[in-house]
KEKE-3310 file (N, C-alpha, C; in steps of 0.2 Angstrom, whole numbers, plus 5000, padded with zeros to 4 digits):
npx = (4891:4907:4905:4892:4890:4897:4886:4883:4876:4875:4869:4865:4879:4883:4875:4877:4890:4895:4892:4895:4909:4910:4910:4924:4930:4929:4936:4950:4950:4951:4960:4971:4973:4974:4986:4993:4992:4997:5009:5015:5013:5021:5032:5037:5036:5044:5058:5056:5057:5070:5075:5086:5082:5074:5059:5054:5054:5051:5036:5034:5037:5026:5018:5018:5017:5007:4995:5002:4998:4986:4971:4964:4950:4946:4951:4945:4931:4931:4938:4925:4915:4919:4920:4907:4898:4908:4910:4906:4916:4925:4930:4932:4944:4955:4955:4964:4973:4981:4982:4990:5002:5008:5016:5022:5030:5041:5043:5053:5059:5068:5072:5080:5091:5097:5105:5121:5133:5144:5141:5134:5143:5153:5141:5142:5155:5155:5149:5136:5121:5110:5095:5098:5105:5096:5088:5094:5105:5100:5086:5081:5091:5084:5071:5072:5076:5066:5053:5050:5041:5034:5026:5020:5014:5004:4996:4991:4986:4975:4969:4965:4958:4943:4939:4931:4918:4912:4907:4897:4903:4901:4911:4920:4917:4908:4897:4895:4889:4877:4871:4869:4861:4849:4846:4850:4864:4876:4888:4892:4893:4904:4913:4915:4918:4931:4939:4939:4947:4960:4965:4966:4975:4986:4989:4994:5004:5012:5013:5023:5034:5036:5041:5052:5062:5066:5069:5083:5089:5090:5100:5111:5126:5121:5123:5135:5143:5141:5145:5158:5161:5159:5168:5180:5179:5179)
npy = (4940:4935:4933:4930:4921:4912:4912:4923:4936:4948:4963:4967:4965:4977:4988:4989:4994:5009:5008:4999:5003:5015:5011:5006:5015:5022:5011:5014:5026:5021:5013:5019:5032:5024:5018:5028:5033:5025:5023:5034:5031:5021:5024:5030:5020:5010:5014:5016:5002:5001:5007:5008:5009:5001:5001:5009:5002:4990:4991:4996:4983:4976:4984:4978:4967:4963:4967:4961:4946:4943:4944:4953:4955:4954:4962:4974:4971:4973:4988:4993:4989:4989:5002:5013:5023:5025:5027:5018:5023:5029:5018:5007:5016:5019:5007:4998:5007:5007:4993:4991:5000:4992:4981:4991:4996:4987:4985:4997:4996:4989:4994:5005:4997:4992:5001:5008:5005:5011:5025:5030:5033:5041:5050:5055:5057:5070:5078:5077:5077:5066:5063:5074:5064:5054:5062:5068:5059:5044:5041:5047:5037:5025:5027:5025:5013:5008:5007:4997:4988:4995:4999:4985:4985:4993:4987:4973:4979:4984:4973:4967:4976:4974:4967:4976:4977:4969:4975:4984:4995:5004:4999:4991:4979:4975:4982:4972:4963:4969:4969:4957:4953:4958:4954:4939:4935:4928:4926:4936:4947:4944:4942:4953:4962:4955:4958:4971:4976:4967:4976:4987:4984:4980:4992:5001:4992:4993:5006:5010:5000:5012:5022:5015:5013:5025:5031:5022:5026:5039:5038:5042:5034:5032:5042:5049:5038:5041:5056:5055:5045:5056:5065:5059:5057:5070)
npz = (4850:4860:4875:4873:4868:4878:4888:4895:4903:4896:4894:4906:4910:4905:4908:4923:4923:4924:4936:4942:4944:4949:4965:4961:4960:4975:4980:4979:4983:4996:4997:4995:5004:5016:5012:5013:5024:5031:5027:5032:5047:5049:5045:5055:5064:5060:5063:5075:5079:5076:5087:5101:5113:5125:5129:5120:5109:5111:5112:5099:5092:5097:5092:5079:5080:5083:5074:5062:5065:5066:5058:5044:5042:5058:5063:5057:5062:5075:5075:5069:5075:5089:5091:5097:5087:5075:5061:5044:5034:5040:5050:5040:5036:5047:5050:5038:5037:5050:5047:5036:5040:5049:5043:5031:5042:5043:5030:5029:5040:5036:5023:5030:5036:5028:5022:5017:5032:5034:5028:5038:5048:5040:5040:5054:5057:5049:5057:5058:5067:5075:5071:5060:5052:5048:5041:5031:5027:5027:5028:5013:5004:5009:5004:4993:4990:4995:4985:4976:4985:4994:4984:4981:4992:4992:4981:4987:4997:4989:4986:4999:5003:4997:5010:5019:5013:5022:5032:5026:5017:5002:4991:4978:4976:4986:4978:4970:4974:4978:4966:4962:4973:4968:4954:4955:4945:4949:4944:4931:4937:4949:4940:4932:4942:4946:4934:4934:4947:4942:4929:4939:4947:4938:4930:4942:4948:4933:4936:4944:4941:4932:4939:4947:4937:4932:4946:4946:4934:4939:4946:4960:4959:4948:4938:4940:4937:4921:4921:4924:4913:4900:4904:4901:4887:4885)
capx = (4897:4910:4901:4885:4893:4897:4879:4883:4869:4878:4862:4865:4885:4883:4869:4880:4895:4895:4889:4904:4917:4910:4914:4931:4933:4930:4942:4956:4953:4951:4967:4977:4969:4974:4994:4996:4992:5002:5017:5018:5014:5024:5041:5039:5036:5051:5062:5056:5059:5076:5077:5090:5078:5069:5052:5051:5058:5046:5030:5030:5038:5022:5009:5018:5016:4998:4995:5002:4999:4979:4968:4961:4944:4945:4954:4941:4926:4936:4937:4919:4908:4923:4920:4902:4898:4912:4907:4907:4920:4928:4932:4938:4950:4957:4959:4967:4980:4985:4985:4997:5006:5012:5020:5024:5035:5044:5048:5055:5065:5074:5075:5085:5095:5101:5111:5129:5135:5151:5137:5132:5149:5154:5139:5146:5162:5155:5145:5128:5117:5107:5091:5101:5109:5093:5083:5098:5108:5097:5080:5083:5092:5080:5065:5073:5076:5058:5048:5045:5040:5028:5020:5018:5010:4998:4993:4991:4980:4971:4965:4963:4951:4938:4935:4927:4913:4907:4901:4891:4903:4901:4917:4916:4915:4899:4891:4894:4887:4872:4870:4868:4854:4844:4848:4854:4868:4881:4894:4892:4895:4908:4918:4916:4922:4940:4942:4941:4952:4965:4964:4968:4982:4989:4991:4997:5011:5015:5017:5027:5040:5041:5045:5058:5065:5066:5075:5088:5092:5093:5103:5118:5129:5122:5123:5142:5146:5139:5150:5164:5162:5159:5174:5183:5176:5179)
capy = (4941:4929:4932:4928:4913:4909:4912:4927:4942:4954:4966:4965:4969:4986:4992:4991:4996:5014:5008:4996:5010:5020:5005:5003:5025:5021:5006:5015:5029:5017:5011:5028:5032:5017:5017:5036:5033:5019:5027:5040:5028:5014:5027:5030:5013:5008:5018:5015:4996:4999:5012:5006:5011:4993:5002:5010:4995:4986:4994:4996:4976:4973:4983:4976:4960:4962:4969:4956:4943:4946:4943:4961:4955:4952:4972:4977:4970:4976:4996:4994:4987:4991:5010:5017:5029:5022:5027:5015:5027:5030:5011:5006:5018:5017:4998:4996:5009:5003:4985:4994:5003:4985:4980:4995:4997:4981:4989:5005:4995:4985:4998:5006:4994:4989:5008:5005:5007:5018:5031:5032:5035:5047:5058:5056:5063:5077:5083:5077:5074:5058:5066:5074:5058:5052:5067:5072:5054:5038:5041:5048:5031:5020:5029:5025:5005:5002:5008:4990:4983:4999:4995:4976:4984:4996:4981:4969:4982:4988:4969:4966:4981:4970:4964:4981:4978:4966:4983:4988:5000:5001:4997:4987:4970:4977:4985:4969:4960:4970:4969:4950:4953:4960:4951:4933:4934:4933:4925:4940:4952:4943:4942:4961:4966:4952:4962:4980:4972:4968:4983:4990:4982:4981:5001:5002:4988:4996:5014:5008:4998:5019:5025:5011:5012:5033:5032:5018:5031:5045:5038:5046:5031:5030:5050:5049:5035:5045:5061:5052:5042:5062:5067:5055:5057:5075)
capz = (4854:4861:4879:4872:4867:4886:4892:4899:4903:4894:4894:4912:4913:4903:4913:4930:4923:4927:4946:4948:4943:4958:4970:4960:4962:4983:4983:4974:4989:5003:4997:4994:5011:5020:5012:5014:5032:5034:5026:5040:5054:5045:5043:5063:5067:5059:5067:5084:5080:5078:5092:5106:5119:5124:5130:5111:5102:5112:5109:5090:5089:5099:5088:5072:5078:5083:5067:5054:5065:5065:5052:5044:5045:5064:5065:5055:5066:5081:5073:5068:5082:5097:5095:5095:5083:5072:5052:5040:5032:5045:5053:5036:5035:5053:5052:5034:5039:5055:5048:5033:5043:5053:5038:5029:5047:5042:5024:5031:5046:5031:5020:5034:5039:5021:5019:5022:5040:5031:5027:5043:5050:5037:5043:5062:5055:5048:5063:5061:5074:5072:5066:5052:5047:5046:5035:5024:5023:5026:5024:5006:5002:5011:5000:4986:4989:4998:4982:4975:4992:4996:4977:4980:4998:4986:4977:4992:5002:4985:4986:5001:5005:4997:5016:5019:5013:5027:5035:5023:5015:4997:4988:4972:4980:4990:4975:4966:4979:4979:4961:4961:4976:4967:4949:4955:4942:4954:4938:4927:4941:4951:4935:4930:4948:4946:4930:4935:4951:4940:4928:4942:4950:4933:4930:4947:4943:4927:4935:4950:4937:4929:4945:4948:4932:4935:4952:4942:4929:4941:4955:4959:4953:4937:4936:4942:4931:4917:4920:4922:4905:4896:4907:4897:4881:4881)
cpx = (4899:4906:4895:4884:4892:4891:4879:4879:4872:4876:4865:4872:4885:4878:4873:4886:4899:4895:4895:4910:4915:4912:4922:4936:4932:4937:4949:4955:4952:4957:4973:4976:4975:4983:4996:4997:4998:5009:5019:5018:5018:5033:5044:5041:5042:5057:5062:5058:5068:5080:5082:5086:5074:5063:5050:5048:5052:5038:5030:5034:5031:5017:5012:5016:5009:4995:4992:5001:4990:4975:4964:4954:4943:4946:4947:4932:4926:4935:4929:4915:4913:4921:4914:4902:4904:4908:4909:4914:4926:4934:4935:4943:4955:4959:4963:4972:4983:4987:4993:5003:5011:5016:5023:5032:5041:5048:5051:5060:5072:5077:5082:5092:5099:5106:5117:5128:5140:5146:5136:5136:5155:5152:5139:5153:5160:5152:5140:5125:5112:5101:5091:5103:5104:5088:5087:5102:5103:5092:5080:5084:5087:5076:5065:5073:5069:5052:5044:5041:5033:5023:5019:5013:5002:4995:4990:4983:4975:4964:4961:4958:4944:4934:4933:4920:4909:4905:4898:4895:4903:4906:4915:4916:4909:4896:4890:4889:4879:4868:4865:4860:4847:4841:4849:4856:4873:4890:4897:4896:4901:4916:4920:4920:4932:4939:4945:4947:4960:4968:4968:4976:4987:4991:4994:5003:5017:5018:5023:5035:5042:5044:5053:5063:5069:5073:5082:5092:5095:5099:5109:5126:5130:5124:5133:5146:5146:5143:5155:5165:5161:5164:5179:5183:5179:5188)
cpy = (4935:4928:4929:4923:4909:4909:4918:4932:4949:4961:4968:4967:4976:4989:4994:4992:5000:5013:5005:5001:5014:5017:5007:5011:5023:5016:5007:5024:5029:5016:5017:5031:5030:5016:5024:5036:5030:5020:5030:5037:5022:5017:5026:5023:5007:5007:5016:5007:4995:5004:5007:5006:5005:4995:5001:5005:4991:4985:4993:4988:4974:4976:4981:4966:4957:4962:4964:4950:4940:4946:4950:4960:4956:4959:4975:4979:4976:4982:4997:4993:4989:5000:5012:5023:5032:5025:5023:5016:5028:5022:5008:5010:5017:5010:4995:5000:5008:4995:4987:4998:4998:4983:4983:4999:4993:4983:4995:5001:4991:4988:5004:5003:4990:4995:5005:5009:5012:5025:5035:5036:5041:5053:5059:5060:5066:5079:5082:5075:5069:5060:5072:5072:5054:5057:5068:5064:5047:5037:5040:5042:5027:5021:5026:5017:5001:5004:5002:4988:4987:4998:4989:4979:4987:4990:4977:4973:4985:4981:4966:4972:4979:4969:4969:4980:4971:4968:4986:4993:4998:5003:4994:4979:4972:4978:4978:4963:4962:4971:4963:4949:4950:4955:4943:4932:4935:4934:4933:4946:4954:4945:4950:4964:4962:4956:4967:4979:4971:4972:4987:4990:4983:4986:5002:4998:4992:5005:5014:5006:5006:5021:5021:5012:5019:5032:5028:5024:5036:5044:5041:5040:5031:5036:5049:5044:5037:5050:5060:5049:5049:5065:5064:5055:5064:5077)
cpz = (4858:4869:4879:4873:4875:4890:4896:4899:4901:4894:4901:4914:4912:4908:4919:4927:4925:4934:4949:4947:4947:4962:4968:4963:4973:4984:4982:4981:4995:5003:4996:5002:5017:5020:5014:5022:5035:5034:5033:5046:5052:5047:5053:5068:5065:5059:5072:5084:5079:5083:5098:5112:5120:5124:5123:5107:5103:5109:5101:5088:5091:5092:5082:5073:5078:5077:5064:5058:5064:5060:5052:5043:5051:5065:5061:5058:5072:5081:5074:5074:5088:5099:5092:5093:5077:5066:5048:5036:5035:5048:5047:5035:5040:5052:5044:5038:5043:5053:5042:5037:5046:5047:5036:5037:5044:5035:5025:5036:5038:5025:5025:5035:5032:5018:5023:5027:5038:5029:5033:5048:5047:5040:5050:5061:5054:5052:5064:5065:5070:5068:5061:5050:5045:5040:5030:5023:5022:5022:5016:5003:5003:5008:4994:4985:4991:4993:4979:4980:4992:4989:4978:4986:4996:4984:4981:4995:4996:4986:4993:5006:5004:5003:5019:5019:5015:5031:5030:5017:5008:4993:4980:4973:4980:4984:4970:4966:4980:4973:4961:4969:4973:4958:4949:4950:4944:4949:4936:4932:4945:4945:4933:4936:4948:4941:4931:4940:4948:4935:4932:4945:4944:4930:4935:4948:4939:4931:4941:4946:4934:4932:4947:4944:4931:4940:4950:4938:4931:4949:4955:4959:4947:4935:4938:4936:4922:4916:4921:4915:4899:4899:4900:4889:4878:4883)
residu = (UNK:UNK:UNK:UNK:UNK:UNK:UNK:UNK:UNK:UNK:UNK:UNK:UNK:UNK:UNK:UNK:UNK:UNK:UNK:UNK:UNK:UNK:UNK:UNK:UNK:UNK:UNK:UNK:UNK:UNK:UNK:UNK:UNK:UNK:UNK:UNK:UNK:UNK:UNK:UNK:UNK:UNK:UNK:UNK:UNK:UNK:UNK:UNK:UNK:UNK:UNK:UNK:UNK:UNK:UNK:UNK:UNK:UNK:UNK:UNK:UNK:UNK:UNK:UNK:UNK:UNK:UNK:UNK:UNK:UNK:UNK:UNK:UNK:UNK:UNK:UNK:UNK:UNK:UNK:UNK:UNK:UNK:UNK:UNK:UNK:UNK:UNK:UNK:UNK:UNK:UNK:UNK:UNK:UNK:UNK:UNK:UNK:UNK:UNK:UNK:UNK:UNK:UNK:UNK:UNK:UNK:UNK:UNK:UNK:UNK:UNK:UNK:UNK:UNK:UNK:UNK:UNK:UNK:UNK:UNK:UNK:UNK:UNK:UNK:UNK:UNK:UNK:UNK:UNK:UNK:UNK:UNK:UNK:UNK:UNK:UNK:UNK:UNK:UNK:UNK:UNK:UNK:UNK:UNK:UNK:UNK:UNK:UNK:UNK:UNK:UNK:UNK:UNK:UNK:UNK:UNK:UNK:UNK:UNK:UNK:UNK:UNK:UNK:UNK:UNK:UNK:UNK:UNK:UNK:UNK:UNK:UNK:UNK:UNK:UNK:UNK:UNK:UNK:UNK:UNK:UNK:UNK:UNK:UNK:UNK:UNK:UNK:UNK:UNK:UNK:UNK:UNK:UNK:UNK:UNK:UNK:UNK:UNK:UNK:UNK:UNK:UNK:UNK:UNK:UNK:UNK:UNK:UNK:UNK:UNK:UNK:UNK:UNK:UNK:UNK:UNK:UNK:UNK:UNK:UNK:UNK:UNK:UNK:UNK:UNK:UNK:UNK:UNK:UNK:UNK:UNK:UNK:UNK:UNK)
# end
């Protein structure tokens, strides 16, 4: 076999292959985790960034800039050693999400602020109050333009969960890590965990472009231009 060829401990990949696709089933719901949170605290926090109210505005510019400004090793430490009694489980999840969420804020304020202003004004004419011009008119829109961004932040945070397992959690970094301990084959091991790594990222890519491609198809342009061209037709 071509690996053979390469020197590789082939013996040795199949053996742990089963044990890094446990790692890879934790990293894939550290990261599901870590964006779900971030979403909901990402939607809030980029809203209040562009709230009129300075204290708001102020506050969530601050904890976005703390955030992104922060390396997520450093927030990671911080979660873990700052609060006793912290879980392993617990502390990476807490400190991915909050660091997603600071970004995640950033995709949300610009998805907002990219809806025409005539939309907005429309739904003043008709009578809405601000938070039903943002549930029935913006948001909606804004969902539908910030799905690249939030799948490129999927992707980002899938990989950068890796840094997790400098608390011990076991992800597939760590287990690949603890593989090569016990083995000193750290090639063969680090290699199999980039793989599944991108594997992964690359499924999640691919089904993000379906959703894109989805929401294109069904937008209420293309649907409008569409019954207009049967209009005519018929």
């Amino acid at each position: 076999m071509w690996l053979d060829m390469l020197g590789l401990d082939t013996a040795l990949m199949y053996r742990n292959i089963t044990y890094l696709l446990g790692g890879a089933v934790t990293t894939l719901v550290l990261t599901a985790a870590a964006v779900g949170l971030g979403l909901l605290g990402g939607t809030f926090l980029g809203m209040a960034r562009l709230s009129q109210n300075r204290v708001i505005n102020g506050l969530a510019s601050a904890y976005v800039t703390f955030f992104r400004g922060t390396p997520l090793l450093v927030q990671i430490f911080i979660t873990f050693y700052g609060f006793p009694g912290t879980t392993r489980w617990s502390a990476a999840i807490i400190a991915l999400s909050m660091n997603s969420s600071a970004y995640i804020a950033e995709i949300v304020r610009a998805g907002i602020q990219s809806i025409d202003i005539g939309q907005t004004e429309a739904a003043i004419a008709g009578g809405l109050s601000p938070s039903q011009r943002l549930r029935y008119i913006i948001l909606p829109q804004a969902f539908r333009r910030i799905i690249p961004p939030l799948g490129n932040e999927f992707i980002a945070m899938l990989k950068d969960s890796s840094l997790v397992s400098v608390i011990a959690l076991e992800d597939l970094l760590r287990r690949a890590q603890l593989v090569v301990t016990s083995t000193y084959k750290p090639f063969e091991m680090f290699i199999m965990a980039a793989v599944m790594y991108l594997i992964m990222t690359s499924v999640i890519s691919w089904f993000v472009t379906l959703i894109e491609k989805h929401l294109q198809n069904n937008s209420p342009a293309r649907l409008k231009n569409a019954s207009v061209k049967k209009s005519m037709v018929a």
